[in-house]
N, C-alpha and C positions, 0 to 999 in steps of 0.2 A: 442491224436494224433491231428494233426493240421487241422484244414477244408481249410486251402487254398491251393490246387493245381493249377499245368498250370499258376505260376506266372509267367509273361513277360512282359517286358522290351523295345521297340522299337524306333526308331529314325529316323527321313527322314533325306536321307545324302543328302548335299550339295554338288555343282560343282564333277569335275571328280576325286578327291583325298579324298572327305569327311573330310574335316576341315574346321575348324569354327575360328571366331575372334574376337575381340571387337564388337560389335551391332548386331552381327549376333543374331536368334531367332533358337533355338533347338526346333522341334517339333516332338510331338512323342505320344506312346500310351501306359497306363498302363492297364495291362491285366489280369484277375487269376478269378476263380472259387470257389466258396464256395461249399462244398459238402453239407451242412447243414446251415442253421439262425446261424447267430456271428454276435458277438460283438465286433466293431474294436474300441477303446480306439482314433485312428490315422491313415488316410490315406496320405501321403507327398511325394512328387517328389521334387528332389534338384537337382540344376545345382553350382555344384563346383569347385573352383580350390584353391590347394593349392602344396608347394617345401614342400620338406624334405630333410636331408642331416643327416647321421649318421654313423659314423665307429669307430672302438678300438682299441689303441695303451696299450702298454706295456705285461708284462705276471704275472700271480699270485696277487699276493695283491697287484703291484702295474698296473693293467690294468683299464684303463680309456673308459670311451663312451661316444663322443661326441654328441650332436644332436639337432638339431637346425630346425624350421617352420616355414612356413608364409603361413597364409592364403589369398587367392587373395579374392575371392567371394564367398557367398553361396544363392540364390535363391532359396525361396521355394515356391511350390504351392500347398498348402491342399485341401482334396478332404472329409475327411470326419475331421473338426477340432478337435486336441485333448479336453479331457473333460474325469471328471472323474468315471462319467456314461456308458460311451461307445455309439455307436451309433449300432443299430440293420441292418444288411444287409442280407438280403434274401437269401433262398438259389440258385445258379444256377453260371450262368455267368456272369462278372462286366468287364468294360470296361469305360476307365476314358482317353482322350485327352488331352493335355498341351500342350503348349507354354511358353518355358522360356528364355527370351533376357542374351544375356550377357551383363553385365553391362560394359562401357567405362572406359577407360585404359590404364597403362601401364604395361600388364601385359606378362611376359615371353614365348616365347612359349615349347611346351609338351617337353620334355626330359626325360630320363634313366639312368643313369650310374652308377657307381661302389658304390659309395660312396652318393647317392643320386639320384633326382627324382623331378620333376616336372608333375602335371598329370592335368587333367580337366577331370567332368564326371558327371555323372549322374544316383540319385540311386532314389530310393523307398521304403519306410520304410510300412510296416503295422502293426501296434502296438495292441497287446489283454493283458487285464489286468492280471498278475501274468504269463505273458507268453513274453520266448525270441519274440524279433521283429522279425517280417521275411523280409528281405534286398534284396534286387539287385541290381548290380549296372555294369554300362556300361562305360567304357572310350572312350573320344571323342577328336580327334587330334586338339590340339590349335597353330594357327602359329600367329606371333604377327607380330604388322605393325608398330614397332619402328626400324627396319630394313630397311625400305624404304628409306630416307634420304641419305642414304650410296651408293644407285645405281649411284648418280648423279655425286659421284667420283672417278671415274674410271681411276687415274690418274696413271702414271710411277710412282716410289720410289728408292730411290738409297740412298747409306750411305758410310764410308769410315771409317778406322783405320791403324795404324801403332805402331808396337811393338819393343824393344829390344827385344832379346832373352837372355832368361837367363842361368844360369851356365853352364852348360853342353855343350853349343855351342857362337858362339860369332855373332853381325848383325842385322839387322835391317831387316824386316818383315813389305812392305805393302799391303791393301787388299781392294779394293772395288769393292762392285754389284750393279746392280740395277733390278727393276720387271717390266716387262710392264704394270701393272697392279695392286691395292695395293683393289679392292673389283672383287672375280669372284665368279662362282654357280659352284654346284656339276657337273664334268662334263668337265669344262672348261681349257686349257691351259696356264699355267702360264710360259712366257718366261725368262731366266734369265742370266744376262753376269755378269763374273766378272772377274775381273783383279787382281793379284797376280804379287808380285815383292822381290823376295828373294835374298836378300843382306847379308844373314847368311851365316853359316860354316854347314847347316843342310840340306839334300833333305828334302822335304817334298809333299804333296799331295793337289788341292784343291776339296772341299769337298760340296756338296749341301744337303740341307733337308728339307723336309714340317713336318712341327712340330706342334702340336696340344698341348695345356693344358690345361687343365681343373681343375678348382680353386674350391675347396668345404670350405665353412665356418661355426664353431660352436661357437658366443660366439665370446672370443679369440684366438681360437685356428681354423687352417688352415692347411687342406689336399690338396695336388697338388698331379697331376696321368697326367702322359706326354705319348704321343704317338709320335713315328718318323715314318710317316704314309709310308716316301718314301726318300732313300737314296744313292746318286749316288756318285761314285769317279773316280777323273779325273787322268791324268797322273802324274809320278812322277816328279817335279818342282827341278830341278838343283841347285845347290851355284851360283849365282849371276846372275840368270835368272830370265827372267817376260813371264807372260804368259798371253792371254786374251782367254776368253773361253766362250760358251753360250750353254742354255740346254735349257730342256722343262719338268717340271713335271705338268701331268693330276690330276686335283682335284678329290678324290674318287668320284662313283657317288651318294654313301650313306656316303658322309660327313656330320657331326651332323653342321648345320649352326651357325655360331659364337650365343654367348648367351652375352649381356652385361647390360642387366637389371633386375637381378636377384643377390638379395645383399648377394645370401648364395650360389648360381653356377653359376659360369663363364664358357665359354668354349672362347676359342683365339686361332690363327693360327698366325705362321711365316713363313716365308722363312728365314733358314739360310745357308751363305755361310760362309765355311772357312779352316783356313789350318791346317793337321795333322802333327803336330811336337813332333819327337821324345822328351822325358823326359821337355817336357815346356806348359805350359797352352797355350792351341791354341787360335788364336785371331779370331773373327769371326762377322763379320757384321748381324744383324736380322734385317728382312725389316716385318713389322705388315703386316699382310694377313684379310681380311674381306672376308666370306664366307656366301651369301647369300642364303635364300631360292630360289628352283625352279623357281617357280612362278614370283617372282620379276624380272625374265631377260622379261620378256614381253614388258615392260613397259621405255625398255632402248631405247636411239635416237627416240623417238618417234613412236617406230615400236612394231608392237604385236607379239610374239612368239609364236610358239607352236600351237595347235589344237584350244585353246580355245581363243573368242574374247574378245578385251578389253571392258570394263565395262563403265560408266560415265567418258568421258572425255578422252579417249582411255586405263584407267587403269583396270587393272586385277580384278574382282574378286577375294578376299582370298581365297575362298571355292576351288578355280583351282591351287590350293598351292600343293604339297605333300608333306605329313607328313615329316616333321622332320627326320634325319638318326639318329638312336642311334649308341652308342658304341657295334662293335661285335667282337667276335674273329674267325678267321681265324687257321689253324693247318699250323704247322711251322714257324712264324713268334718272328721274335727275343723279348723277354721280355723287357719291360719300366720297369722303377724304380720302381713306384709301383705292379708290377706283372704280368699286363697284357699289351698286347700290339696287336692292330687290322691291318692284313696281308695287305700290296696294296695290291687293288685286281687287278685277273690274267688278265685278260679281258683288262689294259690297255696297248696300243701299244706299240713300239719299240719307245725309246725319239729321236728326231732329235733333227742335231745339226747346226744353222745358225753363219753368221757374227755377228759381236756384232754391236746390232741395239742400245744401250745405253752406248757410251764408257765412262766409269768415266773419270774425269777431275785427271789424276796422272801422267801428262806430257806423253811424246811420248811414243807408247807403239808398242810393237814389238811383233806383232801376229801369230801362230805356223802356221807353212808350208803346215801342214794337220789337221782334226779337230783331237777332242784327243776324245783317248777311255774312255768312261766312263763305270761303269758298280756297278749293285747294290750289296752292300755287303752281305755277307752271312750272313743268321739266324739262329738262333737256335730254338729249339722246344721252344712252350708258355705255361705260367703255363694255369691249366684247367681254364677255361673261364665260371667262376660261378660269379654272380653278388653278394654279401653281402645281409643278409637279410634286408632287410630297411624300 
């Protein structure tokens, strides 16, 4: 039987969210009990971070598993060094302090998902000769500050297409939108106009959505898993009518913040607009969405947000960050391609709808009389919402 009970693990959290960043220093206490004199071969606290990505296509002999790692960091700090003698520890109570910086970076921040995992943490190993080690270990929320850069552009985005239609109807099909905004936070109002112009033999519908992907890589091989977070539909659009219309979709408030430095998971946002055409590949304008952390709206027009003040130079503390949203599932919400798919949640308002504050440039446009009714499509039930083992 083992002599070490009441082993613990502790950590002083930072700011009001308890996440940590590049420089930051994790301090904390290692804690446990000898019931009896042992002999520890190794005492070691590690600060690490490492992604994983792994899942399995096909069935029977010919089923495959991808998997794929990277290590950010590992910092150690010994308390009793390994050696092949062992070190002699008294019997009673032990009690060991650390301090361990994280080392500078570009390193991703914490995520979850189906198909993979990004994690930072910190464990403690005690080692006795011919005997399992005995482990602990704590995860510690990582928000990264290569995201910053991206508040400074808070700019509109607008795009435009025009189609034939094909077989089955005869005409020509144009379509452009624009966003008020191309970087918002969990939270925030995304405005959207766009203009449709159907010169077909087809009614059709125009159509909006916040769309999420999330990109996992093995190797050479590449798992996508899409979420349509929020989906509105406007009125039905006439034979040789134009329509201009504007909505409003609210960013979940546990949206997982865009990921773009992590060479094995991506997560990205769009906004797309477009039109639902019987028997023909719909055309549809995507405008790129940047989705920051919390935290970072502080630090926008030079004003400080929220409870907490800004830091050096009126910028935020990361530690006043909150953690990262992972992927969750919600009951009832319609199925994504890959299987699962995370419900809006209910809590957001009823969409308004204004004048179109960004009219595309697709000549004179002839705006409806009344705004048009939009409304979200129906769902279906979602497969069970079990993450893979990983």
């Amino acid at each position: 039987m083992s002599p070490i009970k009441d082993l613990q693990l502790v950590y002083e959290a930072l700011g009001k969210y308890d996440t940590f960043s590049t420089g930051d220093t994790v301090a904390g206490t290692l804690s446990f009990t000898l019931k009896d004199d042992a002999k520890l071969k190794k005492v070691v606290v590690k600060l690490k971070g490492r992604a994983r990505v792994h899942w399995s296509e096909g069935t029977g002999d010919r089923r495959r598993s991808h998997t794929e790692t990277r290590e950010y960091f590992n910092v150690k700090k010994y308390f009793v060094e390994e050696n092949g003698k062992g070190t002699e520890l008294s019997k009673g109570d032990h009690r060991f302090p650390f301090e361990l910086k994280i080392p500078e970076g570009d390193f991703p921040s914490s995520f979850k998902g189906f198909y993979g995992k990004i994690t930072y943490s910190i464990e403690a190993k005690l080692s006795r000769s011919w005997r399992v080690p005995t482990t602990i270990e704590k995860e510690i929320c990582f928000v990264s500050k290569t995201l910053q850069n991206y508040g400074q552009t808070m700019l509109p985005s607008s795009g435009a297409m025009d189609k034939e239609v094909g077989v089955f109807s005869k005409g020509q099909v144009k379509l452009s939108a624009s966003i008020d905004k191309t970087v918002c936070y969990p939270g925030d109002i995304v405005s959207i106009v766009g203009t449709a112009c159907n010169f077909s033999s087809k009614e059709t519908k125009v159509k909006f959505s916040l769309d999420q992907k999330i990109e996992y890589r093995a190797h050479c091989h590449v798992k996508y898993h899409y979420e349509k977070l929020c989906k509105l539909v406007g009125n039905t659009l006439k034979e040789n009518a134009e329509e201009t219309v504007s909505c409003q979709i609210k960013i979940p408030e546990d949206a997982t913040p865009t990921l773009h430095n992590c060479d094995i998971v991506r997560v990205q946002y769009c906004i797309k607009v477009y039109l639902d055409i019987s028997f023909a590949f719909d055309p549809e304008v995507e405008l790129p969405l940047v989705v920051m952390p919390l935290g970072f709206a502080s630090h926008q027009s030079g004003a400080v947000a929220g409870p907490h003040p800004g830091g050096f130079s009126g910028a935020p503390s990361y530690n006043d960050f909150p953690p990262p949203g992972y992927p969750q599932s919600y009951p009832g919400q319609q199925a994504s391609s890959s299987g699962y798919s995370s419900q809006w949640p209910q809590q957001v308002p009823q969409y308004g709808f204004a004048s179109a504050a960004y009219p595309p440039s697709m000549g004179q446009h002839y705006g409806p009389t009344a705004p048009p009714t939009f409304q979200q499509e129906g769902q279906t039930p979602s497969y069970p919402s079990l993450y893979p083992s990983i």
